[in-house]
C-alpha positions in Angstrom: 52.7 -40.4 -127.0 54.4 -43.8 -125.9 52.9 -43.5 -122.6 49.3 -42.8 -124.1 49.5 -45.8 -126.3 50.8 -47.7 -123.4 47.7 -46.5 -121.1 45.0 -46.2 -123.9 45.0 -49.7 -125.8 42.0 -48.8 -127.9 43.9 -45.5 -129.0 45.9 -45.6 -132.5 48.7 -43.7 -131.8 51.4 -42.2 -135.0 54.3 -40.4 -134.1 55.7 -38.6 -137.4 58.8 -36.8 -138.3 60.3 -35.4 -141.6 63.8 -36.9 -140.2 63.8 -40.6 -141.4 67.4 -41.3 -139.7 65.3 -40.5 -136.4 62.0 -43.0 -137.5 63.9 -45.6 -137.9 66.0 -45.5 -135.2 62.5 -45.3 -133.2 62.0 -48.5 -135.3 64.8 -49.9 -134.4 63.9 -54.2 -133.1 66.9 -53.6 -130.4 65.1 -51.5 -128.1 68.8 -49.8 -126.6 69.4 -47.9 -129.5 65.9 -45.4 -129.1 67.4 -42.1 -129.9 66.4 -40.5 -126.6 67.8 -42.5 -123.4 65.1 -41.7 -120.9 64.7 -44.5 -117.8 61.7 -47.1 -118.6 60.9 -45.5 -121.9 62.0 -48.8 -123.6 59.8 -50.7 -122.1 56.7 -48.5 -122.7 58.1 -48.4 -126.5 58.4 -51.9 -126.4 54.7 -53.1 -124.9 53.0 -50.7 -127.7 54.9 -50.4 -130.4 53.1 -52.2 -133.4 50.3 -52.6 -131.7 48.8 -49.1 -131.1 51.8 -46.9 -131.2 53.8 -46.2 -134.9 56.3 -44.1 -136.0 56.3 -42.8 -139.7 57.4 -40.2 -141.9 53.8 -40.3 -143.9 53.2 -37.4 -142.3 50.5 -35.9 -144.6 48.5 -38.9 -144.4 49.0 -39.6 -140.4 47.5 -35.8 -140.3 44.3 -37.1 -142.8 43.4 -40.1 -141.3 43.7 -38.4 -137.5 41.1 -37.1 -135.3 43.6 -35.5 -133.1 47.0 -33.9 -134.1 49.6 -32.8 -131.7 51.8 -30.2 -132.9 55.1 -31.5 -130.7 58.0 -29.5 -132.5 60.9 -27.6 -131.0 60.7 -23.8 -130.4 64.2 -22.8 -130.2 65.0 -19.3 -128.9 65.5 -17.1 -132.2 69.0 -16.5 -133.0 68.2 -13.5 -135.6 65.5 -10.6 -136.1 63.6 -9.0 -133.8 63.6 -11.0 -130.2 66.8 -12.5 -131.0 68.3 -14.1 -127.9 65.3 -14.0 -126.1 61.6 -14.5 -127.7 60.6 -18.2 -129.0 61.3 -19.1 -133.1 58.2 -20.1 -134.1 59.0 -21.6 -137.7 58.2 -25.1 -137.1 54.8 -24.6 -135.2 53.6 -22.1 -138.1 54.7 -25.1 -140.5 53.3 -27.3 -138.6 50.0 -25.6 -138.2 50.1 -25.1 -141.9 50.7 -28.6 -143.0 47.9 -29.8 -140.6 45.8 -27.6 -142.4 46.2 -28.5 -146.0 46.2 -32.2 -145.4 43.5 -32.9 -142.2 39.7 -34.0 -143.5 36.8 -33.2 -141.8 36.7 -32.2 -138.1 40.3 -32.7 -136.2 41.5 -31.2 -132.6 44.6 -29.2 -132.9 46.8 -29.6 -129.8 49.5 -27.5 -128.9 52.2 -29.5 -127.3 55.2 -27.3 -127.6 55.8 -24.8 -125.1 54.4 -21.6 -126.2 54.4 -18.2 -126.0 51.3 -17.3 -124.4 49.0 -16.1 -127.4 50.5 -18.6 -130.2 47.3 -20.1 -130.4 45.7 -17.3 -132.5 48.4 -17.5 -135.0 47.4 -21.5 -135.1 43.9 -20.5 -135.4 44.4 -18.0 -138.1 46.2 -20.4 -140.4 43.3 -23.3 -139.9 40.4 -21.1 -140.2 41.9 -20.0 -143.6 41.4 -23.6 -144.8 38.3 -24.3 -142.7 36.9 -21.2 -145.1 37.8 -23.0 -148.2 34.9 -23.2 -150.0 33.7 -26.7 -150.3 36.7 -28.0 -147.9 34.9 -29.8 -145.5 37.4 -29.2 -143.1 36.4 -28.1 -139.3 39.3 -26.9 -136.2 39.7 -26.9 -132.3 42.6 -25.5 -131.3 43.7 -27.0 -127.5 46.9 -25.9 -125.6 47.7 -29.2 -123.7 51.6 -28.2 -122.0 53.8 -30.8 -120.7 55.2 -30.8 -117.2 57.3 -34.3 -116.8 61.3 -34.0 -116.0 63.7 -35.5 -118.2 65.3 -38.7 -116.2 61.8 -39.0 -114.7 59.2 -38.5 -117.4 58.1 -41.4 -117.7 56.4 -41.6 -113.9 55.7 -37.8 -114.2 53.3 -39.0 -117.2 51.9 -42.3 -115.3 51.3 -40.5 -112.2 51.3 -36.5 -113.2 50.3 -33.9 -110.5 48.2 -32.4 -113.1 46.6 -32.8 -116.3 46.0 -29.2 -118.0 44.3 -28.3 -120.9 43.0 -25.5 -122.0 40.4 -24.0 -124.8 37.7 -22.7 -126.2 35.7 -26.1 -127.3 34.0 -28.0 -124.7 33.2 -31.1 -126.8 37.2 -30.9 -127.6 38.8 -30.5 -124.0 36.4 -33.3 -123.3 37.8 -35.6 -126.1 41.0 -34.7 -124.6 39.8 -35.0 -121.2 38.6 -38.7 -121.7 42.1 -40.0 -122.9 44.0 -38.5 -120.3 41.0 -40.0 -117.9 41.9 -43.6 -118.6 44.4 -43.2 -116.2 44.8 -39.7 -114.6 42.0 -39.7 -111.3 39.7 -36.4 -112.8 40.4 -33.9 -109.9 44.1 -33.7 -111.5 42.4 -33.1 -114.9 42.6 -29.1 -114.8 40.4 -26.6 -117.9 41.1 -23.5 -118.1 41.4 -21.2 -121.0 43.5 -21.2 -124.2 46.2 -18.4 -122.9 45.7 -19.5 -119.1 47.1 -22.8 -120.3 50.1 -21.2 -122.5 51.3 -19.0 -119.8 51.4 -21.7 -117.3 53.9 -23.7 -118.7 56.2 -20.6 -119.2 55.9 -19.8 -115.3 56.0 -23.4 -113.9 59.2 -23.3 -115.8 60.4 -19.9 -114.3 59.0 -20.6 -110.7 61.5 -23.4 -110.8 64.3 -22.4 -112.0 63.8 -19.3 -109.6 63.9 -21.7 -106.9 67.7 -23.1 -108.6 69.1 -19.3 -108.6 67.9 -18.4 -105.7 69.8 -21.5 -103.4 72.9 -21.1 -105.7 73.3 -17.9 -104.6 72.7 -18.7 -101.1 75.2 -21.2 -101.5 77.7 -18.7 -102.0 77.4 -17.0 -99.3 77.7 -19.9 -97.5 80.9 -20.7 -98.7 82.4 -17.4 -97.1 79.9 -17.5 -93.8 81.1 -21.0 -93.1 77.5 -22.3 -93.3 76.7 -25.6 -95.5 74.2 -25.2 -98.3 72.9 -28.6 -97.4 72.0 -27.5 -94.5 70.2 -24.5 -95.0 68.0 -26.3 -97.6 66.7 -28.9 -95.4 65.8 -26.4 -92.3 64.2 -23.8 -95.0 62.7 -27.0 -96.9 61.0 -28.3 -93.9 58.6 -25.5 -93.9 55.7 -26.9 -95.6 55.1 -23.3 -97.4 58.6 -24.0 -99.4 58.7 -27.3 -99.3 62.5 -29.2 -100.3 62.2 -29.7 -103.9 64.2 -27.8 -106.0 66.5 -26.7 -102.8 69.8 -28.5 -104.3 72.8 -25.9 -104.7 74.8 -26.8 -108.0 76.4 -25.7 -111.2 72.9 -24.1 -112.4 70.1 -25.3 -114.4 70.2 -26.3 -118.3 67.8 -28.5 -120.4 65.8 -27.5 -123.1 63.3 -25.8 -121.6 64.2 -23.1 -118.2 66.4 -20.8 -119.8 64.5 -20.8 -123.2 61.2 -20.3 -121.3 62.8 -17.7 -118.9 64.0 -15.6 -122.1 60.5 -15.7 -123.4 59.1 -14.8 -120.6 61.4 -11.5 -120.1 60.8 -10.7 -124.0 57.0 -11.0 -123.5 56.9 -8.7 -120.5 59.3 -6.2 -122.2 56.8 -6.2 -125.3 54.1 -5.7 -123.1 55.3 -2.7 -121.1 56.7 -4.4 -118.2 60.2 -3.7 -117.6 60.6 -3.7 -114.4 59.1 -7.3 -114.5 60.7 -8.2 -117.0 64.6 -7.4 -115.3 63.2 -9.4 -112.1 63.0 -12.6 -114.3 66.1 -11.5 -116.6 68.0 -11.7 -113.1 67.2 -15.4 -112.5 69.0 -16.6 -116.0 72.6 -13.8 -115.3 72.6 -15.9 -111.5 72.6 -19.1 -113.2 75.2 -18.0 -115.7 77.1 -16.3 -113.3 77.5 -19.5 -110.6 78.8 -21.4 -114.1 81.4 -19.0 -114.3 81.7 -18.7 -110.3 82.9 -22.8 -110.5 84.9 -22.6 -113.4 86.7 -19.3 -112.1 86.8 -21.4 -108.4 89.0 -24.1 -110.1 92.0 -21.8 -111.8 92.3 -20.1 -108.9 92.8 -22.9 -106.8 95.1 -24.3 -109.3 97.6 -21.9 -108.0 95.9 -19.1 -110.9 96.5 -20.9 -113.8 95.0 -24.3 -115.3 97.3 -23.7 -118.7 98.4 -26.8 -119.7 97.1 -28.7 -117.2 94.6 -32.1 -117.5 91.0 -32.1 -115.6 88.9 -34.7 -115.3 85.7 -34.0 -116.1 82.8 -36.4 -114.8 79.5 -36.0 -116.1 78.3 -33.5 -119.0 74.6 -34.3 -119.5 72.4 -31.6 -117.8 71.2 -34.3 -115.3 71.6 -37.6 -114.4 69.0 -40.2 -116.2 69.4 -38.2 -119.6 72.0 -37.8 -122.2 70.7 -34.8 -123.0 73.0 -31.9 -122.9 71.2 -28.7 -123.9 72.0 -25.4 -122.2 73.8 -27.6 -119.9 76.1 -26.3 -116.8 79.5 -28.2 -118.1 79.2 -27.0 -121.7 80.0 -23.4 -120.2 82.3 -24.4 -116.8 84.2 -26.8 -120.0 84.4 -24.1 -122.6 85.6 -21.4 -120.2 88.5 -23.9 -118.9 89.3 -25.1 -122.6 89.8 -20.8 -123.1 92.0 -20.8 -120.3 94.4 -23.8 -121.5 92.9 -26.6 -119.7 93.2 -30.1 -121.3 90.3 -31.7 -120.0 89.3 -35.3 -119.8 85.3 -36.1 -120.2 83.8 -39.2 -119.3 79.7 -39.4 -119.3 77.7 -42.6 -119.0 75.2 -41.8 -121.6 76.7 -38.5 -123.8 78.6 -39.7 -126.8 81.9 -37.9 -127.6 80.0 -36.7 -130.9 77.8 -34.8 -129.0 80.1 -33.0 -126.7 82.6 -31.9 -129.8 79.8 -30.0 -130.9 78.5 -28.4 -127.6 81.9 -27.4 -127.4 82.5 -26.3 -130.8 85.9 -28.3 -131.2 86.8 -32.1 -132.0 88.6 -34.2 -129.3 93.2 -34.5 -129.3 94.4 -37.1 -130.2 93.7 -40.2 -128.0 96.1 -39.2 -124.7 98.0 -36.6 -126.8 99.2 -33.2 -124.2 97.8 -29.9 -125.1 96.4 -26.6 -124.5 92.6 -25.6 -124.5 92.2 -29.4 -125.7 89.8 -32.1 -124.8 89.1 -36.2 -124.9 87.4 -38.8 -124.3 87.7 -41.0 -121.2 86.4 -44.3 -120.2 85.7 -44.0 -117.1 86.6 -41.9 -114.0 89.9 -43.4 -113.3 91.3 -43.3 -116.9 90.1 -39.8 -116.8 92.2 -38.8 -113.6 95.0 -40.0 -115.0 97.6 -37.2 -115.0 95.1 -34.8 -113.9 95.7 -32.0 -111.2 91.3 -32.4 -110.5 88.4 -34.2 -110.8 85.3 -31.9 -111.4 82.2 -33.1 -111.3 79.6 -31.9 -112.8 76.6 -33.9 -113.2 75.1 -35.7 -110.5 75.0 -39.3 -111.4 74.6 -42.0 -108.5 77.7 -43.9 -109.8 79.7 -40.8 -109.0 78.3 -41.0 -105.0 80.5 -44.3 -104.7 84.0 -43.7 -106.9 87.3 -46.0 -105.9 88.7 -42.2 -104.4 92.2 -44.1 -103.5 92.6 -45.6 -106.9 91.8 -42.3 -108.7 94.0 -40.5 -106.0 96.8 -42.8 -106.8 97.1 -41.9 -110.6 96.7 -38.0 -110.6 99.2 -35.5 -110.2 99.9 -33.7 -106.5 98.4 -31.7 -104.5 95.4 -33.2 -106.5 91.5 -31.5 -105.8 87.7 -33.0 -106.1 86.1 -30.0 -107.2 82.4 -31.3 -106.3 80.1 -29.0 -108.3 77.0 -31.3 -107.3 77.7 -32.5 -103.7 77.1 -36.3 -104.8 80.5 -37.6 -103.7 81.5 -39.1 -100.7 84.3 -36.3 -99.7 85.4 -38.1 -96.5 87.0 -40.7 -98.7 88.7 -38.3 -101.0 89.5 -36.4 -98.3 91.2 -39.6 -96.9 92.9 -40.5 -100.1 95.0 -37.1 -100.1 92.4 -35.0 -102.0 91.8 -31.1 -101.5 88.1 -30.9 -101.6 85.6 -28.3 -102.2 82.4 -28.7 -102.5 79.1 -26.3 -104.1 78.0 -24.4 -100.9 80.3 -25.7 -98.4 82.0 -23.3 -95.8 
């Protein structure tokens, strides 16, 4: 929406939420304290905010006076009922849809923005067409599916510069409404209409192709490990072929975010409802390969630490899912952390952008005391070198670039010997530990 208002001046754009903690934060005159850390997304807040782009908790009357509503809310994977653990919860879309439809006047252009099971949009219909019948209403629907493809820590030049534009319906007039805002700056070619369900399910399977890609050279990756091949290696001679291309070709602790595993899970669910098991176990496979190379690492660093990591301190660098986001859904070190926390580690987290309030609740379990010894304990750390401090290793599991240039003899020189780099994401530079007195393994590495 910030990037709309930024590229369509003549556009009044109204973000809304029932959260008003979260508004005004997006209020907020210092411009470092948005509540989602994404790179440039200040400065797109801060050239249209106030001028075409607001943020308000007058949700009802944002919905009347619009022409076009986009239903943006979260579909979690259901935790209970039927589908639990795999199909999409879709609570806040059916509210959603339903608030839209007691509060919009006269004609307005529903747009699903959430990712969606493929389908969702006749539920959307059903609960606007009820109000469109009202006797005497006035009101009038289009129902678009409009899926988002950007990547967190790059979103914002995903959106300026996006491979594709897709939208999909059933209302000409409406895709075109749609069409012309995105056309202000998108070139048309990359403007793509298709229909309502076309558009759903291609979201789901961009989303799976992807994270396919992430399984699939993770568990390549361990078989180099025992082959003596590198990983690295491998990707770039397979990447060259212009039929695979190199993106998505970078061995690691396994994907998180919001989105890959929750869209993966929907996907299986649909296929199993449908009738398509044997489908439906092909994509099942992708998430168990991610989950297993999580507990491949974590299982990696107790053994090397002689079998046992009781007691002992790790340093933990990174816990975000990915660099250039502090967001840490589904992510990699909430699972490698937890299963070393079971097994008696005290570990020693330091991220750039994830506050310590976020990681006690990922894992479930509020920080020692500040430097205090313990078993299946964490804490918070400064920075990398206060975080070695006493440790046996240094793990590091998210890739950010400050990690590709760390003072290796100074952290060498504080932790405890024989001391390992445990490099889950093949950023550092392992010559240097290597030449500091560090055992070093890398993801893929033989």
């Amino acid at each position: 929406m910030a990037v709309i208002a930024d590229r369509c001046p003549d556009v009044q754009v109204t973000v809304v939420d029932l959260n008003a903690e979260r508004v005004a934060a997006w209020n907020d005159t210092d411009l470092t304290r948005l509540p989602v850390y994404e790179p440039g997304l200040d400065l797109v807040v801060g050239r249209a905010r106030g001028r075409n782009l607001h943020f308000s908790t007058a949700v009802e009357a944002a919905i009347a006076a619009a022409d076009m509503v986009f239903l943006s809310v979260n579909t979690p994977t259901k935790q209970r009922g039927v589908g639990a653990g795999q199909a999409s919860d879709l609570r806040w879309i059916e509210a959603s849809a339903r608030q839209v439809a007691a509060a919009a006047t006269g004609h307005t252009i529903v747009v699903e923005k959430s990712t969606l099971p493929v389908r969702t949009a006749e539920a959307v219909k059903a609960i606007l067409d009820a109000a469109q019948g009202d006797a005497g209403s006035g009101k009038t629907f289009s129902v678009l599916s409009n899926p988002e493809f950007l990547a967190e820590g790059t979103a914002i030049a995903d959106l300026e510069r996006p491979d594709r534009v897709l939208i999909g319906g059933e209302d000409g007039d409406a895709i075109e409404a749609l069409a012309s805002i995105y056309g202000q700056w998108v070139p048309p070619e990359r403007i793509l209409r298709t229909n309502l369900w076309s558009s759903e399910l291609s979201k789901l399977t961009a989303n799976a192709f992807l994270a396919q890609r992430i399984s699939s050279i993770n568990s390549i990756a361990a078989l180099c490990e025992v082959t003596g091949a590198d990983v690295r290696e491998v990707a770039r001679a397979i990447g060259s072929d212009s039929r695979i291309g190199s993106r998505f070709l970078q061995a690691g602790p396994g994907f998180g975010g919001s989105c890959f595993q929750k869209d993966i899970l929907n996907l299986v669910y649909l296929c199993r409802h449908f009738g398509l098991e044997d489908v439906a176990a092909y994509w099942q496979q992708v998430v168990d390969l991610n989950i297993w190379q999580q507990r491949r690492l974590s299982r990696k660093v107790v053994q090397s630490l002689f079998g046992t990591v009781t007691g002992k301190r790790l340093a933990v660098l990174g816990f975000a899912f990915k660099a250039d986001t502090n967001d840490t859904r589904e992510s990699p070190a909430i699972r490698i952390c937890r299963d070393l926390l079971e097994e008696g580690a005290c570990l020693a987290i330091v991220d750039p952008k994830v506050e310590s309030r976020q990681i006690s609740e990922d894992l479930g379990c509020p920080p020692l005391a500040a430097e205090s010894p313990g078993e299946g304990g964490w804490l918070p750390a400064d920075d990398p070198v206060a975080a070695a401090r006493g440790a046996d290793a240094v793990l590091i599991l998210t890739e950010w670039s400050a990690y590709r240039q760390l003072d290796w003899p100074g952290i060498a020189a504080v932790m405890r010997r024989p001391a390992w780099l445990f490099d889950a994401r093949a950023v550092a530079d392992a010559a240097a530990a290597r030449a500091a007195g560090l055992r070093v393994w890398r993801v893929g590495e033989g």
